[in-house]
C-alpha positions in Angstrom: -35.7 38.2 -15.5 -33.9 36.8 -18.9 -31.1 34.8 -18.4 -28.5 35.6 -21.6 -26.6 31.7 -22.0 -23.3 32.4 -22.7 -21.3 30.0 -25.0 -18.2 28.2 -23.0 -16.2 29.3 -25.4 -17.3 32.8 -25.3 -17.0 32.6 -21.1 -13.4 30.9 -21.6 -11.7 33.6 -23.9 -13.3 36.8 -21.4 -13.0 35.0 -18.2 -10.2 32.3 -19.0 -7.2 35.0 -18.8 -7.8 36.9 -15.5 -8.3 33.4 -13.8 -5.6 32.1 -15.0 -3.5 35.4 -13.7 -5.4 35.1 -10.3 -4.7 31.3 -9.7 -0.9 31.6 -11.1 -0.4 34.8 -8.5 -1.5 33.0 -5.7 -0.1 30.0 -5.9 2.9 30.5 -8.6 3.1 29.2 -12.2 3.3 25.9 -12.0 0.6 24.7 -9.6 -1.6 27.8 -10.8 -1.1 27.0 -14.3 -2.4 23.7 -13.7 -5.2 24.6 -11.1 -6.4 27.5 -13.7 -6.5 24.4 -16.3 -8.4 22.1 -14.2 -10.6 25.0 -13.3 -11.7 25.2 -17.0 -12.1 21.9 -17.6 -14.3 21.8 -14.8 -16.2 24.6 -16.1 -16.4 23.2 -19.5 -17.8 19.5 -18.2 -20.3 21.6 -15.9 -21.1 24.4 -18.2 -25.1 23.6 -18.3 -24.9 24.4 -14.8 -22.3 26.7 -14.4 -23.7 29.6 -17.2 -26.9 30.0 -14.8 -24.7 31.2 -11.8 -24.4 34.7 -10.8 -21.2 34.4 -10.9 -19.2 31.3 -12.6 -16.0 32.6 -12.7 -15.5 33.0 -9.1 -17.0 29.6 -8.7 -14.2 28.5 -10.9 -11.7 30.4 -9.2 -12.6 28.4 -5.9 -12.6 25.3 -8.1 -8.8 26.1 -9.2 -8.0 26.6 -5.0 -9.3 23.4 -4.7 -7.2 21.5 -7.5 -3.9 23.6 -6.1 -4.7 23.1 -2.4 -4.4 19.2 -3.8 -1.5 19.4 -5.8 0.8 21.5 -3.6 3.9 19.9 -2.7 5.2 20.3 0.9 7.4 23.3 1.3 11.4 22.6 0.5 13.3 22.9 3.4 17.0 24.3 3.6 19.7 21.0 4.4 21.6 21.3 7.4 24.3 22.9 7.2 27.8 21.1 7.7 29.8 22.8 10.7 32.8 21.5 8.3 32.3 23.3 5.6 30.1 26.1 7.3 32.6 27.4 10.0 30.7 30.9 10.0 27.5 30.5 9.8 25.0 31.2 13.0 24.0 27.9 14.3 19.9 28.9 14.5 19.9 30.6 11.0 18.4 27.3 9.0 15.8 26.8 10.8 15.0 31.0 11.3 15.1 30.6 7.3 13.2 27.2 7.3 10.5 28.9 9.2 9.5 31.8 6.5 7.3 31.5 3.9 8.1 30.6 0.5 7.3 34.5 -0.3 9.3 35.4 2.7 12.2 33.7 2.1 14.0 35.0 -0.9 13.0 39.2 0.1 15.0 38.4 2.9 18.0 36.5 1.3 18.0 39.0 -1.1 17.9 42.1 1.1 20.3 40.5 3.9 22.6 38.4 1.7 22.8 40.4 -1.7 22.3 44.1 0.2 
């Protein structure tokens, strides 16, 4: 079996953009952008090992879950509303709301709130 060694370079420009796009859909731009950086950085200190994989890109994938399973910030919650100022609204709505995803959350604002 001959092994063909890739450059990093080479391996970054075919295999840097559709990680990138993978990382950034599943965990949004700004922890995927960074998670898809961190990935090839990664990559790039380990490439000696890395270029004899079957596959390195989906090693660097997992490598950019990793970094964004670190960084990711605990999910915003919604304040509590102010009977006050809030006369109308249903008292167990916030924390319906609070209990949604964060892909969850806006298609329902949207589709209830905006029609």
């Amino acid at each position: 079996m001959l092994l063909f060694v890739v450059s990093f370079e080479s391996f970054a420009i075919e295999h840097g953009p559709r990680l990138r796009a993978g990382l950034v859909s599943a965990y949004g731009p700004d922890v995927g952008l960074d998670a898809a950086a961190e990935a090839m950085a990664y990559g790039f200190e380990h490439w000696q090992r890395l270029s004899t994989m079957g596959n390195p890109s989906g090693y660097l994938y997992r490598v950019g879950q990793t970094a964004a399973r670190r960084s990711r910030r605990s999910a915003p919650t919604l304040p509590a509303p102010q009977l006050s100022e809030m006369p109308m609204i249903e008292p167990g709505l916030v924390p319906a709301l609070n209990d949604l995803t964060e892909m969850q959350r806006p298609c329902v604002l949207l589709v209830h709130a905006f029609g």
